[in-house]
C-alpha positions as CSV (number, residue, x, y, z in Angstrom):
1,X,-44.0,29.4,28.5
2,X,-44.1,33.2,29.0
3,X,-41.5,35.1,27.8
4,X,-39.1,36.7,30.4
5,X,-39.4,40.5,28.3
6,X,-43.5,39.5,28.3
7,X,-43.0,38.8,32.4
8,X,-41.4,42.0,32.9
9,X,-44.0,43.8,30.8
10,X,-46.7,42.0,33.2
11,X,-45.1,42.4,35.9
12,X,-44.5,45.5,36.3
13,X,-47.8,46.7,34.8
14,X,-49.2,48.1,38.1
15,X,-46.0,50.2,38.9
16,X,-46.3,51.5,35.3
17,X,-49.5,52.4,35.6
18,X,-49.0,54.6,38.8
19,X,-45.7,56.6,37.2
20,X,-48.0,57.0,34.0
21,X,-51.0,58.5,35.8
22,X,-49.8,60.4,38.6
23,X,-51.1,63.3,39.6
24,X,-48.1,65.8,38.0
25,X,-47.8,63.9,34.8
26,X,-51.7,64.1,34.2
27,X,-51.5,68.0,35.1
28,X,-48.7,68.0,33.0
29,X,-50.2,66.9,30.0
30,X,-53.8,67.8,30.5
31,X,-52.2,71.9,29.8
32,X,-53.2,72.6,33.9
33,X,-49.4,73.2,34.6
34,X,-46.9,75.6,33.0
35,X,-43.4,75.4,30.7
36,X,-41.8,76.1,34.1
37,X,-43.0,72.5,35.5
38,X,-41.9,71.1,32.2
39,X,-38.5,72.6,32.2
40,X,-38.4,71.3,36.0
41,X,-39.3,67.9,35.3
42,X,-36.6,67.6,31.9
43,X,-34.0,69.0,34.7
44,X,-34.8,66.0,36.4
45,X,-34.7,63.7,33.6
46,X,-30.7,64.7,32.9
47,X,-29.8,63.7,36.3
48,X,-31.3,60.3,35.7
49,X,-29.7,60.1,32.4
50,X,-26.4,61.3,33.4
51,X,-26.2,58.3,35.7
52,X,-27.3,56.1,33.0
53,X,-25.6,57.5,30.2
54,X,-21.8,57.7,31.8
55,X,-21.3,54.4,33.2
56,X,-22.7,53.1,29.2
57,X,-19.3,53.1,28.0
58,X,-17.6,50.4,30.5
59,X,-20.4,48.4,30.3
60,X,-20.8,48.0,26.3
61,X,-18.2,44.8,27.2
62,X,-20.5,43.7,30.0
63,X,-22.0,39.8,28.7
64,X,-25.1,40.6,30.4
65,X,-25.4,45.1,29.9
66,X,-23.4,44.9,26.5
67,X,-26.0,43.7,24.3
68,X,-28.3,47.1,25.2
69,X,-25.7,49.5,25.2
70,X,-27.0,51.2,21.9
71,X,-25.6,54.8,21.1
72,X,-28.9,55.2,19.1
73,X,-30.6,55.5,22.5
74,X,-28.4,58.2,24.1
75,X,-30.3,60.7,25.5
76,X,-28.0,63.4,27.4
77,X,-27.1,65.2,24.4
78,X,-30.4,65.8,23.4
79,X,-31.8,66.8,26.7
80,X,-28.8,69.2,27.0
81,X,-30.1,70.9,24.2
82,X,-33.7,70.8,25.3
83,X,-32.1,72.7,28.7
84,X,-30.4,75.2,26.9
85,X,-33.8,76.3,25.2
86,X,-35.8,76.3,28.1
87,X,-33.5,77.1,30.2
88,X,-30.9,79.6,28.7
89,X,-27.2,78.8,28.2
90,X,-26.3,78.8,31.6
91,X,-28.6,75.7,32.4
92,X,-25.8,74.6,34.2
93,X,-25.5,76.7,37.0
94,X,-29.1,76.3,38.4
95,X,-29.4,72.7,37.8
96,X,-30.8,70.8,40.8
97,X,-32.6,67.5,41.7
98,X,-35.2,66.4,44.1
99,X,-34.2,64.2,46.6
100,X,-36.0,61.6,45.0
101,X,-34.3,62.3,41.7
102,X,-31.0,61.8,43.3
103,X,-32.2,58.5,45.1
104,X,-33.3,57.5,41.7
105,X,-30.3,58.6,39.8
106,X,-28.2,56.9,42.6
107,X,-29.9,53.6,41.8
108,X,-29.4,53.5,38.5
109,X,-25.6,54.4,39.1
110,X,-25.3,51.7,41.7
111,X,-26.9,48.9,38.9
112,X,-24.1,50.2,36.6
113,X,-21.1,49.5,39.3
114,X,-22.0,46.9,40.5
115,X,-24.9,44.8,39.0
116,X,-25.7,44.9,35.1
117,X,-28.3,42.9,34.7
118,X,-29.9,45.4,37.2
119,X,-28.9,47.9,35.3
120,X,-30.5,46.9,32.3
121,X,-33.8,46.8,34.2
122,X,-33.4,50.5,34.7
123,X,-32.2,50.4,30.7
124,X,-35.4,49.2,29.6
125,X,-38.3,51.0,31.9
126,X,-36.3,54.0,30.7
127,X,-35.5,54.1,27.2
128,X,-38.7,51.7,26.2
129,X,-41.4,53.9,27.7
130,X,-39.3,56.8,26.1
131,X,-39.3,55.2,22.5
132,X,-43.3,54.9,23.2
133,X,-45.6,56.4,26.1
134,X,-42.8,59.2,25.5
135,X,-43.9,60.3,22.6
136,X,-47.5,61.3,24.1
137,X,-45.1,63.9,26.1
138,X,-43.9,65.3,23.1
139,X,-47.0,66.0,21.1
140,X,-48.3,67.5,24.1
141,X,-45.4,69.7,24.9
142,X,-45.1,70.9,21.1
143,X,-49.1,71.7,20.9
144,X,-49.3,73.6,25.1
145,X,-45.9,75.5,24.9
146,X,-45.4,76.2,20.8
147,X,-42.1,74.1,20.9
148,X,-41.5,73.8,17.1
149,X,-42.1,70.2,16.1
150,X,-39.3,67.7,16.9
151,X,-37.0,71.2,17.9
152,X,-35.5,72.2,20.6
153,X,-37.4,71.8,24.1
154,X,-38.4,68.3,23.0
155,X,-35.5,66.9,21.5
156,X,-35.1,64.4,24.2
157,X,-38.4,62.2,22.7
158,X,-36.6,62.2,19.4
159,X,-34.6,59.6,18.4
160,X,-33.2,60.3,15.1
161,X,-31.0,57.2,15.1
162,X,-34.0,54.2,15.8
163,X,-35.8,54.8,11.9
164,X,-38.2,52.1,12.8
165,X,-39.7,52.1,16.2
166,X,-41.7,49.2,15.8
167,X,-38.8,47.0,14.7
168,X,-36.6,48.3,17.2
169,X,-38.7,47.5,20.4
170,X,-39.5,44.0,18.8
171,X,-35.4,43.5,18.5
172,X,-34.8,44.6,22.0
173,X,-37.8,42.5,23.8
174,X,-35.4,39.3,21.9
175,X,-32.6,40.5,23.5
176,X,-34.4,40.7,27.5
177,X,-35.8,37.2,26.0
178,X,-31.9,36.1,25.6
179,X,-30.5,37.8,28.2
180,X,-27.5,35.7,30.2
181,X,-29.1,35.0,33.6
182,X,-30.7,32.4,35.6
183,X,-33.9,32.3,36.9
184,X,-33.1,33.5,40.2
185,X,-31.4,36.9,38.7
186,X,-34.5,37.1,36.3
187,X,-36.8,37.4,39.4
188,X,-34.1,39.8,40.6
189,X,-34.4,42.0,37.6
190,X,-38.2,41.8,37.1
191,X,-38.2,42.8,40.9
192,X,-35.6,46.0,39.3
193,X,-38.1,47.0,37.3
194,X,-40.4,47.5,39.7
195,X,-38.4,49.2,41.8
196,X,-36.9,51.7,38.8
197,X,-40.7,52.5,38.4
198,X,-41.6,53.0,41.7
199,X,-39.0,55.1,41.9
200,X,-39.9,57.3,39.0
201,X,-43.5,57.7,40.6
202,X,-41.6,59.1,43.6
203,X,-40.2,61.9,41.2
204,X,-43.5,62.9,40.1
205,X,-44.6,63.0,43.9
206,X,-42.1,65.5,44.3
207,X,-42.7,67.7,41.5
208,X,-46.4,67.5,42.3
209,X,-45.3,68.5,45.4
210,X,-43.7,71.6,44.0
211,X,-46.4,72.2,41.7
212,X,-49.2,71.7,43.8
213,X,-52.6,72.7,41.8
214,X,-54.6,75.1,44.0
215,X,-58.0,74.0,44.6
């Protein structure tokens, strides 16, 4: 029988797929946009992460969330320094999200309110593909815009805490494998997934939007 973290992976391989090879991220990485998309598209991230990162706490108690609330995985602090480079110390003040950033990040908040197994369905499209297609980002962002290697502007793909990221993945797919819920809420969260990715892909809509190539 097919694991339930396998059945997610499977699942939700098309909506992957999409986020992965949109049109923005591919500009992105191919060196066709500039550190001004970059430093848009982290601005985004923190909205997203805020939503995930604040409602952590209550949930590390959760039966179901608790087991993948892993301060090793933070990101918030990380991207706030990543901001403060690219942006300048007052980051703050000109911080703004896409619509579909805020739809996204309003998602995520609503899973951790009020439904954390479909919370941790946002937990693990997130900080999975961060712990692996993110790292791609990074050496792509540290060879196109100088950032020094690991440093500021790119902090937020490095997780100083998970030593092995192999091991850590493998641990964390046994924990989705063991996770407290039927088979009805498994279909619910696999279908959480593929909404949190969908949902990502409507982010990097947007910013292509914003960044639209010219011809």
């Amino acid at each position: 029988m097919e694991s339930f973290s396998t059945l997610i992976r499977t699942a939700s391989h098309e909506q992957h797929a999409a986020a992965e090879t949109s049109a923005f991220m591919s500009a992105l990485l191919g060196g066709r946009l500039g550190v001004a998309a970059y430093a848009r598209y982290t601005e985004q991230l923190w909205f997203v992460y805020e939503a995930l990162e604040s409602g952590a706490e209550r949930l590390a108690a959760d039966p179901v969330a608790g087991p993948f609330i892993r301060p090793e995985l933070f990101r918030l602090a990380a991207l706030e320094r990543d901001l403060a480079h690219l942006r300048g110390p007052d980051w703050r003040a000109g911080l703004s999200a896409v619509p579909a950033t805020r739809a996204y990040a309003d998602r995520v908040r609503a899973c951790a309110e009020h439904w954390p197994a479909g919370y941790v369905a946002h937990h693990y499209t997130r900080y999975l593909g961060d712990l692996s297609g993110g790292q791609v980002i990074r050496d792509r962002a540290e060879k196109t815009w100088g950032f020094a290697r690991k440093g500021d502007g790119v902090r937020f793909y490095v997780f100083e805490g998970v030593a092995n990221p192999a091991a850590f993945k493998r641990g964390y797919r046994e924990l989705l494998d063991g996770i407290r819920a039927d088979e009805l809420e498994r279909r619910r969260v696999v279908a959480e997934c593929r909404r949190a990715f969908d949902l990502n892909t409507a982010v990097f809509r947007a910013l292509g939007d914003e960044f639209a190539l010219s011809a």
